[in-house]
C-alpha positions in Angstrom: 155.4 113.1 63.2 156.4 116.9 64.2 154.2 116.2 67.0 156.0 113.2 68.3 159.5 114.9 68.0 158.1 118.0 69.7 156.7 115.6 72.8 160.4 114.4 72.8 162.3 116.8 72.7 159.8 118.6 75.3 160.2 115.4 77.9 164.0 115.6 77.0 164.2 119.0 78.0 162.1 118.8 81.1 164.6 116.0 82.0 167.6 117.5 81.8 165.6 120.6 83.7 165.1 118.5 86.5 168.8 117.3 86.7 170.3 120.4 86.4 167.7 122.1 89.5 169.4 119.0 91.2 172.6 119.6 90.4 172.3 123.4 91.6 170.2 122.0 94.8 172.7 119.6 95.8 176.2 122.3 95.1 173.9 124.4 97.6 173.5 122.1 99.9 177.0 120.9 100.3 178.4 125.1 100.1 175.6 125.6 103.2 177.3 122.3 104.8 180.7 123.2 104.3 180.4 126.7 105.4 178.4 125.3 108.5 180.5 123.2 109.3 184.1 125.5 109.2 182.7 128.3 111.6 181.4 125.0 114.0 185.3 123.9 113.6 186.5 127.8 114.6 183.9 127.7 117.7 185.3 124.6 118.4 188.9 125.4 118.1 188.7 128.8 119.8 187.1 126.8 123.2 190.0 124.8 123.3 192.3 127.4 122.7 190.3 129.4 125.7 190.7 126.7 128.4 194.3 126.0 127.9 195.4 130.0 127.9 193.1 130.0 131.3 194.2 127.0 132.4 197.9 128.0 132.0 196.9 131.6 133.7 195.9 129.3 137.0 199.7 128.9 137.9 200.3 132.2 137.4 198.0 133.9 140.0 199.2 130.9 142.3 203.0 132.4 141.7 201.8 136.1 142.2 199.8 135.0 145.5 202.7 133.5 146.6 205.0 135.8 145.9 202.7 139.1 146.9 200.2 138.1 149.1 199.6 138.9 152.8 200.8 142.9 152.3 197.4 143.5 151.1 193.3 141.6 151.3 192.3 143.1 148.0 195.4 141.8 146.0 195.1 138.2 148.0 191.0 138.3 147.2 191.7 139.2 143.7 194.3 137.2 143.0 192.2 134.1 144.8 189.5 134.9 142.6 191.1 135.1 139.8 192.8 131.6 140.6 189.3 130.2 141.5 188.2 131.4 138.2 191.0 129.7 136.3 190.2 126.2 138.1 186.3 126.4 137.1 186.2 128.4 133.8 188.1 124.9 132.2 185.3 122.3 133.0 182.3 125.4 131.4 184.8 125.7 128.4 185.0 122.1 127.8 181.2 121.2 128.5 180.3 123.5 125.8 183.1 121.9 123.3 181.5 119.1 123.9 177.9 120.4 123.1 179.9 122.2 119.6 181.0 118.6 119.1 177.9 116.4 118.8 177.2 118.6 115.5 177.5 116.4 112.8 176.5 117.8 109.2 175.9 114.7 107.6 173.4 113.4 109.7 169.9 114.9 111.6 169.3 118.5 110.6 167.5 119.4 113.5 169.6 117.5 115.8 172.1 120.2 115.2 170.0 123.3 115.3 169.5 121.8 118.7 173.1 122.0 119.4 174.1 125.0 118.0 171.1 126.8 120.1 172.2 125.2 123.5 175.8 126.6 122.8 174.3 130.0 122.4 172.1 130.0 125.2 175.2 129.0 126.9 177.2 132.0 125.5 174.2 134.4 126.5 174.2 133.0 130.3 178.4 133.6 130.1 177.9 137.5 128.6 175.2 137.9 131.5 177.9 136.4 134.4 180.6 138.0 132.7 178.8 142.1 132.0 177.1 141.7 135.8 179.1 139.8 137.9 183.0 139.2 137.1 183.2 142.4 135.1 182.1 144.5 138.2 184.0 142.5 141.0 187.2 142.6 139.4 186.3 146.8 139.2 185.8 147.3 142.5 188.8 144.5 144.0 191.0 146.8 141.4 189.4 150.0 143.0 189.7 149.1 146.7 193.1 148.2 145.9 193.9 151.0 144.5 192.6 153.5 146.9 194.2 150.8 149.9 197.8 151.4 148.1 196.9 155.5 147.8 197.8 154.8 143.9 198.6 157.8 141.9 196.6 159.5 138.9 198.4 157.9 136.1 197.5 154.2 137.7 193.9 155.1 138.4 194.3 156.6 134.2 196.1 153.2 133.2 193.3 151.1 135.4 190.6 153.1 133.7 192.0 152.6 129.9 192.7 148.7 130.7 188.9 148.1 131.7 187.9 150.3 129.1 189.9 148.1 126.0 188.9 145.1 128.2 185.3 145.6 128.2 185.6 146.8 124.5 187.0 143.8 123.0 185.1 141.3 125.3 181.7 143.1 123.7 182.9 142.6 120.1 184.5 139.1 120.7 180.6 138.6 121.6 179.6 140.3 118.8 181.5 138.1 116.2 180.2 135.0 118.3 176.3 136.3 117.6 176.9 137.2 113.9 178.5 133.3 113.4 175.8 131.8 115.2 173.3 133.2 113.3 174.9 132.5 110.2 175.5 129.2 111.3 171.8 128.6 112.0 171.1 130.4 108.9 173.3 127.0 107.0 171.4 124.4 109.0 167.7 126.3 107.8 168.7 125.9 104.7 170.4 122.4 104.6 166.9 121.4 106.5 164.2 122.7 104.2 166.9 121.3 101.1 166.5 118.0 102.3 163.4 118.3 103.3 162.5 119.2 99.2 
């Protein structure tokens, strides 16, 4: 009879084992969703937010060409740059919203490792245009300017310091985008090999 009870209370236990390593897998599963899926929200929000502050920045350089150009080509190429950068950075920022947007937590796993990978290959092509290309053509258009106008030391100082807190925050801005992506990844790994348990 002690036997019996034992075997009992032993399959009773084993049971409410079971439910309870459950219980902890599925609360870890839906914390690993959830936290997924808020940084995937930010991503998403701070694109938008991007191509409507660049979008509004178009009519801007339109108004300073307007108003200052012809005196001098390196304000009129930099400001038509800049303006030519406004009109196509809006169609990259909202392709890759719409890559961010096709994650969906609650259904294929892999599907959105997918996604979140092809938005940071994207991000890794935009730090490569942006560090060797834009970075160094708005340097020199500021620099031929400069030396075109005969400006003095404390503009070449003030030009030097801008591009120096430019470049500064653009590299941690990219910084903070890496450290989110990988954690992001890190939540999908874990939701993946959860349900696949």
């Amino acid at each position: 009879m002690e036997l019996e009870e034992l075997k009992n209370a032993w399959v009773s236990l084993d049971g409410r084992l079971k439910k309870t390593e459950k219980l902890k897998e599925s609360i870890i599963l839906e914390m690993a969703k959830s936290k997924a899926g808020e940084k995937v929200n930010r991503f998403i929000t701070w694109e938008m937010f991007q191509v409507i502050f660049i979008l509004l920045m178009l009519p801007l350089c339109i108004y300073f060409f307007n108003l200052y150009g012809g005196k001098y080509w390196t304000r009129d190429v930099g400001l038509l740059f800049s303006a030519a950068l406004c009109f196509i950075y809006p169609f990259w920022g909202v392709y890759k919203t719409h890559g961010l947007m096709k994650i969906n937590l609650t259904k294929n796993v892999s599907n959105n490792i997918l996604c979140m990978n092809r938005y940071n290959i994207q991000l890794k092509h935009e730090k490569k245009i942006g560090y060797f290309f834009l970075m160094p053509v708005f340097v020199i258009l500021v620099t031929l300017h400069y030396a075109t106008i005969k400006a003095s030391l404390p503009l070449w100082t003030t030009m030097v310091c801008i591009f120096s807190v430019c470049g500064l925050i653009v590299y941690w801005s990219y910084k903070i985008y890496d450290k989110n992506i990988d954690s992001i990844l890190q939540s999908l790994d874990e939701i993946k090999e959860l349900k696949e348990e």
